[in-house]
C-alpha positions as CSV (number, residue, x, y, z in Angstrom):
1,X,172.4,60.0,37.3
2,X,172.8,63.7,38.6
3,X,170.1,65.2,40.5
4,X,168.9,68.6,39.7
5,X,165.4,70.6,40.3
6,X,164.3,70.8,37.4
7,X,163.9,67.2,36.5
8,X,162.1,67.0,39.9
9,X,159.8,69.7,38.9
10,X,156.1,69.9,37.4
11,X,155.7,72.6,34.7
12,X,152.5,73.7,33.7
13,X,152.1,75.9,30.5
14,X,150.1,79.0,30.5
15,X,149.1,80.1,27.2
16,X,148.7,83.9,28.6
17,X,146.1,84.6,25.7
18,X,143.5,82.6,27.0
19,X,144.1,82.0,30.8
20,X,142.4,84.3,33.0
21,X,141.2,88.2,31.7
22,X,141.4,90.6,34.8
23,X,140.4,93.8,33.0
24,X,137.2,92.8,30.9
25,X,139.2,93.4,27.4
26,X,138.6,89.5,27.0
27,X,142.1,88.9,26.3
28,X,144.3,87.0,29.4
29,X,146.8,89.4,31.1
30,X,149.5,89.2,33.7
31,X,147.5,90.1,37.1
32,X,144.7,87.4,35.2
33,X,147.4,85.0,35.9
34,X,148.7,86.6,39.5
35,X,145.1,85.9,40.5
36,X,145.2,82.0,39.6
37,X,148.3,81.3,41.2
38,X,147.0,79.5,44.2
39,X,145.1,77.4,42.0
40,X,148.2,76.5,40.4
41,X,149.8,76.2,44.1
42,X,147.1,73.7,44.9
43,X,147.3,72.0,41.8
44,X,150.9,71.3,43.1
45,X,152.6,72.4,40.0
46,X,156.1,74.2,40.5
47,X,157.5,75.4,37.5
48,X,155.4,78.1,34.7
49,X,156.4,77.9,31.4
50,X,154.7,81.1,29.9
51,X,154.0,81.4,26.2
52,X,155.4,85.2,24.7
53,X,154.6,87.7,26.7
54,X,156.6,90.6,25.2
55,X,155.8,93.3,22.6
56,X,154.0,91.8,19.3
57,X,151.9,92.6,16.4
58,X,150.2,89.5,17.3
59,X,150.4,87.9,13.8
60,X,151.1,84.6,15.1
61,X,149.2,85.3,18.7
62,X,153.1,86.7,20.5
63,X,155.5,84.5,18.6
64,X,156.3,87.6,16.3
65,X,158.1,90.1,18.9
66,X,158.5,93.6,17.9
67,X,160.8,94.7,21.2
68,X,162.5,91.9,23.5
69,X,162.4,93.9,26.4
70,X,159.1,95.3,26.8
71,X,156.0,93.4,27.7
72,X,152.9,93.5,25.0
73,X,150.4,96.5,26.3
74,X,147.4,94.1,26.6
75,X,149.1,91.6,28.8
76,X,150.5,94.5,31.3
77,X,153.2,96.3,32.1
78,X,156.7,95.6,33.4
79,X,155.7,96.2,36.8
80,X,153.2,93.3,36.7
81,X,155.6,91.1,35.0
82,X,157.8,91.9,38.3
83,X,154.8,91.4,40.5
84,X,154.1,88.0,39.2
85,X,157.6,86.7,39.5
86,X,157.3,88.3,43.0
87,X,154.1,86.5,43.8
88,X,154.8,83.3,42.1
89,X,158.3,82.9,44.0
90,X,156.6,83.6,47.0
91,X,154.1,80.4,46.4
92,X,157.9,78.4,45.8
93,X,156.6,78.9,41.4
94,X,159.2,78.9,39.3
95,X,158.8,80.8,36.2
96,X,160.2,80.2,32.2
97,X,160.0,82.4,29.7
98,X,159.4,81.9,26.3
99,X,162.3,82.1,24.1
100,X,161.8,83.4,20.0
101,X,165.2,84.1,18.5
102,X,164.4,82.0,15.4
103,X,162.9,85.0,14.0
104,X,161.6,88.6,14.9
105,X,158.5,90.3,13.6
106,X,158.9,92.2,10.6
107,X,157.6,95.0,12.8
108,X,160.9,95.0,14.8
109,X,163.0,98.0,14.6
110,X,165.8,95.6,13.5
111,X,163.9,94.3,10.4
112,X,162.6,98.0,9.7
113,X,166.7,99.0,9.5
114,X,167.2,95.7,7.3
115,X,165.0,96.6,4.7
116,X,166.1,100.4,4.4
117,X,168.3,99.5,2.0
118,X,171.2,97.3,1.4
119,X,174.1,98.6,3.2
120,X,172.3,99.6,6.4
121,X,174.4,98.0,9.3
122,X,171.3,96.2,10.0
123,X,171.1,94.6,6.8
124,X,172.8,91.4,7.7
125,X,170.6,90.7,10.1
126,X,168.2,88.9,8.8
127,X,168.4,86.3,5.6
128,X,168.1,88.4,2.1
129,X,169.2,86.7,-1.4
130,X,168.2,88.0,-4.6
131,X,166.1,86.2,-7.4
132,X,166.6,83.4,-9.1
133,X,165.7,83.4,-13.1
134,X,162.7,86.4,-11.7
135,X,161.5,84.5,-8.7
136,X,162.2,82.8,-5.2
137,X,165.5,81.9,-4.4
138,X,164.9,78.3,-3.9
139,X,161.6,76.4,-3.4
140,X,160.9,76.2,0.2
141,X,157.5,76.6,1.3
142,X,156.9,78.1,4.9
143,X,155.4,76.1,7.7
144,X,152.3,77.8,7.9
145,X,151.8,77.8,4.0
146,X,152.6,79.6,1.2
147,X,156.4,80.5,0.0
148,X,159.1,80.5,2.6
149,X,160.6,83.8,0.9
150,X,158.9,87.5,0.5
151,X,159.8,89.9,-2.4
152,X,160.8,93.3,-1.0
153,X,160.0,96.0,-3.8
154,X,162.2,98.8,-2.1
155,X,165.4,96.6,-2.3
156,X,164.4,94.4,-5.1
157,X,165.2,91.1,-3.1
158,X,163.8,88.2,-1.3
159,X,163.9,88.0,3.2
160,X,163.5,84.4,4.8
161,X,160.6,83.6,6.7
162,X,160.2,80.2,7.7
163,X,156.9,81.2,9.3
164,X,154.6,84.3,8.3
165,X,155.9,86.5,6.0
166,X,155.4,88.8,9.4
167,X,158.2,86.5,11.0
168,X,161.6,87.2,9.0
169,X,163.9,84.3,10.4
170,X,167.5,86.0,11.9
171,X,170.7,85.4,10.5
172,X,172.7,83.6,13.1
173,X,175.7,83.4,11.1
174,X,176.0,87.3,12.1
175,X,178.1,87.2,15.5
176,X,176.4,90.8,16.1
177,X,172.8,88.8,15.7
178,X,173.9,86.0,18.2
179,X,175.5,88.7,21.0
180,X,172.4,90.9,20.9
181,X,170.4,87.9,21.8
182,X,172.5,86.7,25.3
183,X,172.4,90.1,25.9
184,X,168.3,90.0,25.9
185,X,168.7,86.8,27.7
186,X,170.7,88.3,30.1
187,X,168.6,91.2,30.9
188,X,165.8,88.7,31.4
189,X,167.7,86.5,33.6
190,X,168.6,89.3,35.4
191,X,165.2,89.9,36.5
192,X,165.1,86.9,37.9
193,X,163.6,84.5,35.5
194,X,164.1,80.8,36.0
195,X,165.0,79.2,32.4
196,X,164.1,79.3,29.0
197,X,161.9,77.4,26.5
198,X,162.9,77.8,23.5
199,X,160.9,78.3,20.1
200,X,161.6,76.1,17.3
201,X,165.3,76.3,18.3
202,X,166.7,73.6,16.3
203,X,166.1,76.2,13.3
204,X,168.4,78.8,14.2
205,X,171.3,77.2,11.6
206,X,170.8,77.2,7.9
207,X,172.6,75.6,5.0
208,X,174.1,78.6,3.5
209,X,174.0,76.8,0.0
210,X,170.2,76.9,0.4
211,X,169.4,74.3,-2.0
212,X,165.7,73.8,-3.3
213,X,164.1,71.1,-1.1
214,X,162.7,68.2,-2.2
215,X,158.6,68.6,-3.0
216,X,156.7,66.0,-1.1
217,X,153.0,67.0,-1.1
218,X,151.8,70.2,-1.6
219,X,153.1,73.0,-3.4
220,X,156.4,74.0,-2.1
221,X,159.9,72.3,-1.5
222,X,160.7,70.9,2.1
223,X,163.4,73.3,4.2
224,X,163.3,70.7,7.1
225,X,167.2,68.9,5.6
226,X,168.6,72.4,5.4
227,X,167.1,74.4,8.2
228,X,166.4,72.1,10.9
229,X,169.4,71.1,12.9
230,X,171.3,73.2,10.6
231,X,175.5,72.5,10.3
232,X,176.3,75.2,13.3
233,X,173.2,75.0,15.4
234,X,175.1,73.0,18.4
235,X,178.2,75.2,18.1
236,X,175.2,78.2,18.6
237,X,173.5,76.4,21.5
238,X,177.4,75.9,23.3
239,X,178.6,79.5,22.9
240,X,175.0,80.3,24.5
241,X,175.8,77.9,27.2
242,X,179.1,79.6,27.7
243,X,178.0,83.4,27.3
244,X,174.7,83.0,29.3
245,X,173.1,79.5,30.3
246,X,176.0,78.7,32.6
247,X,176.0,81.7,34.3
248,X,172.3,81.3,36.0
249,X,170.9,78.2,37.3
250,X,167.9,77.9,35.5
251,X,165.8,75.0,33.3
252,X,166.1,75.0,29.9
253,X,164.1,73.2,27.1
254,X,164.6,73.2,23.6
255,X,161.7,72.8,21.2
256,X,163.6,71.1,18.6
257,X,160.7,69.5,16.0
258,X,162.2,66.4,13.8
259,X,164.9,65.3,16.2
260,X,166.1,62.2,16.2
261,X,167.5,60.2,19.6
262,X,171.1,60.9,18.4
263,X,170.3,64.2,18.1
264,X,168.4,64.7,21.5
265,X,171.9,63.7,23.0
266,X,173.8,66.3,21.2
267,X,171.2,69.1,22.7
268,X,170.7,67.7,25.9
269,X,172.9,65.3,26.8
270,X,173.9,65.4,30.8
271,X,177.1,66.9,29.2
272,X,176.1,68.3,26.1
273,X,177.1,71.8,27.7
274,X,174.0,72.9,25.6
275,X,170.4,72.0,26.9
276,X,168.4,70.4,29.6
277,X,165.8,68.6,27.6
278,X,164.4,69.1,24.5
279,X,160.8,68.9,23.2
280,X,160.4,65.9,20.6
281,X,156.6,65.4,18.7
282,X,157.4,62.2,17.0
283,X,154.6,60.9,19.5
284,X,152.3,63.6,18.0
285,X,153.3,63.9,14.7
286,X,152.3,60.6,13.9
287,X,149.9,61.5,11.0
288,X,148.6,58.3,9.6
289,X,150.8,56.9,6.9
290,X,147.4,58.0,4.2
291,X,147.8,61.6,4.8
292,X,148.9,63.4,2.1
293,X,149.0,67.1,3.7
294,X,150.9,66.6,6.9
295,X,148.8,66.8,9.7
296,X,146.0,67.7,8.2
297,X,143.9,63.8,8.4
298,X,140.8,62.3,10.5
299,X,142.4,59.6,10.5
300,X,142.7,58.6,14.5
301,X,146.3,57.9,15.9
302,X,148.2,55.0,15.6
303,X,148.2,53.3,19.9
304,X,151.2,50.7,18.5
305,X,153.1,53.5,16.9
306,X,152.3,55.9,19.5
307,X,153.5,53.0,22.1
308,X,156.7,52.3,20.6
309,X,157.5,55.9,19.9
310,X,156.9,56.6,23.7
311,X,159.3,53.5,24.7
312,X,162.5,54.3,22.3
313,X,162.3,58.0,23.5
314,X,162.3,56.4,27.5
315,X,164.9,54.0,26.6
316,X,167.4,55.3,24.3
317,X,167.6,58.7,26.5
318,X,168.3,57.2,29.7
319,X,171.4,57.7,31.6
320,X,172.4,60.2,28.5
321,X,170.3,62.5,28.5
322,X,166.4,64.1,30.1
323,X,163.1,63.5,28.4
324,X,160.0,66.0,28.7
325,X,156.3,64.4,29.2
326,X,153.4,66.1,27.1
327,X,150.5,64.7,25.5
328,X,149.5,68.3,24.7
329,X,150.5,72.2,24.3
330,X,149.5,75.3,22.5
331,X,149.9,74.0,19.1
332,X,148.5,70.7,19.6
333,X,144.7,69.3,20.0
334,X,143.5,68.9,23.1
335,X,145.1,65.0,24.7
336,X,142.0,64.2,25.5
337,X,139.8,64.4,22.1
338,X,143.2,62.9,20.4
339,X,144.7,60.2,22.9
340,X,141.8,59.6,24.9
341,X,138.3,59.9,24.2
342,X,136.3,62.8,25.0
343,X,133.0,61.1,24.6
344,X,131.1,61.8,28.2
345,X,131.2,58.2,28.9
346,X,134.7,58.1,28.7
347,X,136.2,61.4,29.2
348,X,137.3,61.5,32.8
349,X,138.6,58.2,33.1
350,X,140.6,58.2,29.8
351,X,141.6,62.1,31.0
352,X,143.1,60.2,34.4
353,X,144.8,57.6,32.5
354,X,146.8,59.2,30.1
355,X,147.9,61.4,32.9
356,X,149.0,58.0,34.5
357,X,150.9,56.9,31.5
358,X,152.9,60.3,31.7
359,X,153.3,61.4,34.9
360,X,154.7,57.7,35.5
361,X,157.7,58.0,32.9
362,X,161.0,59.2,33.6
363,X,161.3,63.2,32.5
364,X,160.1,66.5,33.4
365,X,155.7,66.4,33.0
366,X,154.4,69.6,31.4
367,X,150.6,70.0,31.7
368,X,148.7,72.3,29.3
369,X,146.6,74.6,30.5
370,X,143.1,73.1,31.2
371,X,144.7,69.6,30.7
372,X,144.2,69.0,34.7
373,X,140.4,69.5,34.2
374,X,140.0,67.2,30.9
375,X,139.1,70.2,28.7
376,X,138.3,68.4,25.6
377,X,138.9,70.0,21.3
378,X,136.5,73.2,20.4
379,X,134.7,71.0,17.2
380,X,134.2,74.5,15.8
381,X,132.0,74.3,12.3
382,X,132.6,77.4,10.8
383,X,135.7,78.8,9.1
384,X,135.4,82.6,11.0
385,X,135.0,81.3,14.2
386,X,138.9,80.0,13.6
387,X,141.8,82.6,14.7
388,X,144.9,80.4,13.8
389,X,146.8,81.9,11.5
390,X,148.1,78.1,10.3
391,X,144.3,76.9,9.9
392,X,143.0,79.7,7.9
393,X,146.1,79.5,5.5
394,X,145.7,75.7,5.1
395,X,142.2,76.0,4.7
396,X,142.3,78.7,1.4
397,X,145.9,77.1,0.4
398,X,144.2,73.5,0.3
399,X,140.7,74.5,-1.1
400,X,141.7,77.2,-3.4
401,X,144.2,74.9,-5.2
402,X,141.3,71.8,-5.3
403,X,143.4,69.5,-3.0
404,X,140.9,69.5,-0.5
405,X,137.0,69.2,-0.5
406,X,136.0,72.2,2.0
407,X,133.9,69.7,4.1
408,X,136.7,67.2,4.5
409,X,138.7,70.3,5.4
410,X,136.9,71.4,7.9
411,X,136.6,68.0,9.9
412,X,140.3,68.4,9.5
413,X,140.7,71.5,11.7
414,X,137.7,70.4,13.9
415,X,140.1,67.9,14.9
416,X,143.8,69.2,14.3
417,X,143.4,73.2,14.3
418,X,146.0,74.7,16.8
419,X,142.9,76.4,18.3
420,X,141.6,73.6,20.0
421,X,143.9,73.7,22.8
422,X,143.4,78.2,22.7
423,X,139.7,78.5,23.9
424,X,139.7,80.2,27.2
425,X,140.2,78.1,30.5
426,X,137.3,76.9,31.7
427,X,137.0,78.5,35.4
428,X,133.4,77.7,36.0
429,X,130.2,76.9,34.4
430,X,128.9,80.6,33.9
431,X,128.3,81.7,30.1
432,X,131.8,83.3,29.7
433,X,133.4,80.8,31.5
434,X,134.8,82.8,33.9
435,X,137.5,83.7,31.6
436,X,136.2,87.3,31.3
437,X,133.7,89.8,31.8
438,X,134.0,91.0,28.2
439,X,133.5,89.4,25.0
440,X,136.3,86.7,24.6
441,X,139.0,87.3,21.8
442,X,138.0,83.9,20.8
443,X,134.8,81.6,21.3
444,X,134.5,79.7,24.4
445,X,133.9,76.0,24.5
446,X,129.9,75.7,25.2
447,X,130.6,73.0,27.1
448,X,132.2,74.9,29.8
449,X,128.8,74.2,32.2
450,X,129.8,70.6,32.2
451,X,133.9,70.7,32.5
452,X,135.0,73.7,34.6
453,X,137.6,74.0,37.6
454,X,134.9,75.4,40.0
455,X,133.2,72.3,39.7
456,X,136.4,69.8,40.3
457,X,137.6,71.5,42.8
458,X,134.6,70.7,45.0
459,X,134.8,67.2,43.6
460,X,137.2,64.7,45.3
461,X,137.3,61.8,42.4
462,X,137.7,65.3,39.7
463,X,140.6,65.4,36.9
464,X,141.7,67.9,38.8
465,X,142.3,65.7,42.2
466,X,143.9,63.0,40.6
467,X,146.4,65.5,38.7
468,X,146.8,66.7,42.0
469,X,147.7,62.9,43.6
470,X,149.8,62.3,40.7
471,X,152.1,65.4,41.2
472,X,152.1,64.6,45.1
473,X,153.7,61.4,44.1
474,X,156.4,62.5,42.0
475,X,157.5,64.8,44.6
476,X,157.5,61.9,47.4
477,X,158.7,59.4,45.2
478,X,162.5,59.5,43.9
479,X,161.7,56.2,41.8
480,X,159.0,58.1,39.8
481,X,162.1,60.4,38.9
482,X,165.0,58.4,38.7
483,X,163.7,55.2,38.6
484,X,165.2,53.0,35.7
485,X,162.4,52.7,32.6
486,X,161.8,49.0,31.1
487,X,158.7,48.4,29.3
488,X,156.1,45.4,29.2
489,X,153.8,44.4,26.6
490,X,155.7,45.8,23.7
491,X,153.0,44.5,21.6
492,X,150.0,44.5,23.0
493,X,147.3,46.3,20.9
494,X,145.2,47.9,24.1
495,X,147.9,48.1,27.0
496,X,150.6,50.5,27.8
497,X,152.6,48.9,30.5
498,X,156.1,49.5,32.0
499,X,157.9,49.0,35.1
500,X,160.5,51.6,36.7
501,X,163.3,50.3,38.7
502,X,165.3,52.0,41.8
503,X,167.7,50.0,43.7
504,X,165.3,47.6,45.6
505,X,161.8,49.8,45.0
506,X,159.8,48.7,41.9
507,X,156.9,50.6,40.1
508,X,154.6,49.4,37.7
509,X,152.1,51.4,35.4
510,X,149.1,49.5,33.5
511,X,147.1,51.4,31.4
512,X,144.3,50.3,29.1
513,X,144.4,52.7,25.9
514,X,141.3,51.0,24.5
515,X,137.2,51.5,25.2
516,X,137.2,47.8,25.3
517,X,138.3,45.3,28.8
518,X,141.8,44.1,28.3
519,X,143.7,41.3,29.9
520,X,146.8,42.1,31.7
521,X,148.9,39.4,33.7
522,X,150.6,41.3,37.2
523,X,153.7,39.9,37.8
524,X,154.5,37.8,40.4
525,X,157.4,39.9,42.2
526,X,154.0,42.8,42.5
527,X,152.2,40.4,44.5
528,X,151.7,42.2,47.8
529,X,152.3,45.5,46.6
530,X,150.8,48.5,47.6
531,X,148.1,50.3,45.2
532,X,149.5,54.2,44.6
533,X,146.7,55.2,42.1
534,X,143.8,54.0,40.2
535,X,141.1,55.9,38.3
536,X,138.7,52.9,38.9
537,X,138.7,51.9,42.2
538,X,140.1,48.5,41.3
539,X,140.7,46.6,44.5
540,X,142.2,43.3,43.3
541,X,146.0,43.6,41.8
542,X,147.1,40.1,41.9
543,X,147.3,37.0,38.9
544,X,145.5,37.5,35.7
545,X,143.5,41.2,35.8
546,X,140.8,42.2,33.6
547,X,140.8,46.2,32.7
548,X,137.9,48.1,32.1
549,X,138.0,50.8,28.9
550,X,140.6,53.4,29.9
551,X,141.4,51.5,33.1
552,X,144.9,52.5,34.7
553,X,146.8,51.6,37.7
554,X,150.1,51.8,39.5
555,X,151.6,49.4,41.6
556,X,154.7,50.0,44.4
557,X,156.9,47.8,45.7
């Protein structure tokens, strides 16, 4: 397997929003996040993937840009965009931005040329058809709700928006869309960025046909078969390669939602001469096979799905092509309320050992923001205390149309709500959280007293410390890298075992998924071995091992 940086690396995603406020507007900035970097030093972490920091409405909280090259006024200016690439090179930080070319806002000067009329040059830049028998071109509903299309009255036809109406997707199929991109790309590399992740990439080629899709639950037709992993998006992704990725070393990763393995290897194959890695959710988008509206369930995850989901991705991508490792990111519920349990009883030692389970696997770990300290869902009870602009559609769209009882609704997005992984970090246990000195753009969890970096960082058995261990490891272990994946226990309803092979070193991971004790046999060829980790100062390794709730361990060899 060839070696390269950034499958040795350690991201850690910074959702700029809610990070670290330096100006008292209670919104995170730029120099909010120069002033953390040593933390992030001394969390050991070595790559930052930032969420959009560029010019924005702010419809969908950045991921609507109005002007590629600027940075958005409350987050700073270009100057402090160049200062923290400065500063966090210095600390030996690399730094990714976040890639949107799926789609603009419709705020862009582009999309305000499109809609001028139908012959301006920009027309064809974005996705316009006319109506069908009065109405929508075909049936597809947008992701966050609604109609996936949006009647213009100046032009008298429908614009594509797989997302907000605010987000009109780009027409790739327009050579003059796809060179105005590398050449954004380029600027940015330019600067001295140090890779790319890329927003819903795998959407970038539609089926020009665009036939209705086929209505599953819900309202609208599905666009996922004819928008997602479209019929040119590889060619798209190599002529990027050619015109830009290849030029730069830099770390890409693709966030390509619905992909299958065979897939995967076409984007990110060791060859591919597309991507480094792509992000897959099948491990998160396990919605339990009762829920009618997507994710929106109570139902708790499926461990033996989860499990197996986990193993295929490990096995069928090794030696052809790089996994990334997250339990959690800015559009996900906090790992610890979802995979773990956040329960104070439980909390810190589930928190440790689902950081084992990752951290332990072959691919490049991302932690989310506040993920290091166990920062647990928001539980907020009240519909206006909600900013995501997914929730609040789902909410009316589900309620208004009598699908879903309000009450049940809510426990929904008490549990699944995007915002549960946006309330500010928790710096320390003061009222604001040390987030800001102003009043926060969104509510803080209350119980930032109890679960707050200040605190762990004076702690030596803290999340925080044993995040710390865990990325120490990586970087002194080659094993934990390139080590060769084989699971154990394929079955088992508590544990999550697995070994990792590297010419004569051996590694093995045990971790108990479960609040109850579990049984777990160590095998023989571990007898002797050396303890790495342990978030229960377990002492005995050998024969037949009984594992508390949430118990993990890792063995070497």
């Amino acid at each position: 397997m060839k070696k390269n940086w950034w499958k040795e690396s350690i991201v850690y995603q910074i959702y700029p929003k809610s990070f670290n406020d330096s100006n008292g507007d209670g919104i995170g900035d730029i120099r909010g996040i120069i002033e953390k970097l040593d933390y992030l030093k001394e969390l050991g972490v070595n790559v930052l993937w930032i969420s959009p920091m560029l010019e924005s409405p702010q419809d969908d909280n950045g991921y609507d840009i109005s002007d590629y090259r600027r940075i958005y006024k409350d987050y700073g200016t270009m100057q402090d965009y160049e200062e923290l690439l400065f500063q966090a090179h210095e600390r030996g930080i690399k730094v990714l931005m976040d890639l949107v070319v799926n789609h603009t806002s419709d705020e862009h000067q582009w999309f305000l040329e499109s809609k001028k009329s139908k012959d301006n040059p920009y027309r064809d830049y974005y996705i316009w058809k006319n109506p069908v028998d009065g109405k929508e071109p075909n049936n597809w509903g947008g992701a966050f709700g609604g109609s996936a299309w949006e009647y213009d009255n100046e032009t008298q036809m429908y614009y594509l928006h797989l997302f907000s109406k605010k987000q009109p997707d780009l027409n790739w199929e327009n050579e003059k869309v796809r060179q105005e991109v590398y050449d954004m790309m380029k600027f940015w590399c330019d600067k001295g960025i140090d890779g790319f992740r890329m927003d819903v990439i795998s959407m970038i080629s539609k089926d020009q046909a665009f036939p209705d899709g086929e209505v599953k639950s819900g309202l609208y037709g599905d666009f996922g078969p004819y928008s997602v992993h479209g019929p040119r998006v590889h060619e798209f992704l190599q002529e990027m390669n050619r015109e830009v990725l290849s030029k730069y070393d830099i770390m890409t990763v693709g966030e390509t939602s619905g992909v299958t393995i065979e897939e995967a290897q076409k984007y990110a194959g060791e060859d591919s001469g597309e991507l480094n890695m792509v992000f897959q959710f099948e491990h998160v988008e396990d919605a339990s096979p009762h829920a009618k509206f997507g994710k929106w369930t109570t139902d708790r995850y499926d461990f033996k799905a989860f499990k197996k989901t986990m193993i295929k991705w490990q096995e069928k991508l090794q030696g052809k092509a790089w996994n990334s490792l997250f339990l959690g990111n800015h559009d996900q519920p906090r790992s610890v309320s979802r995979f773990g349990n956040d329960n104070p009883a439980y909390r810190e030692t589930s928190a440790k050992m689902l950081a084992t389970c990752l951290h332990m696997m072959q691919g490049t770990p991302y932690v989310y923001q506040g993920e290091e300290l166990g920062m647990t869902n928001a539980y907020f009870h009240k519909l206006e205390d909600y900013k995501d602009i997914e929730s609040i559609q789902y909410y009316t769209e589900l309620t208004d149309a009598g699908l879903m009882e309000p009450d049940y609704m809510m426990k929904c997005l008490m549990l699944r709500s995007r915002d549960n992984a946006r309330t500010p970090m928790q710096w320390d246990g003061s009222e604001k959280a040390g987030f800001t000195d102003g009043e926060p753009w969104i509510k803080i969890n209350p119980n930032c007293k109890e679960i707050n970096a200040a605190s762990q960082l004076d702690d030596p058995d803290s999340i925080f410390h044993y995040y710390q261990k865990l990325i120490a490891l990586r970087k002194e272990k080659e094993i934990i890298v390139y080590g060769e994946f084989e699971p154990l226990c394929r079955e088992d309803d508590q544990i999550f075992a697995y070994m990792r092979k590297l010419d004569e070193e051996r590694l093995l991971t045990v971790c108990n998924f479960s609040e109850q004790s579990a049984e777990f046999e160590v095998p023989a060829e571990f007898e002797g071995s050396r303890c790495l980790i342990t978030n229960l100062d377990r002492k005995v390794f050998a024969g037949k091992v009984v594992l508390k709730p949430y118990e993990a361990f890792v063995l070497y060899k």
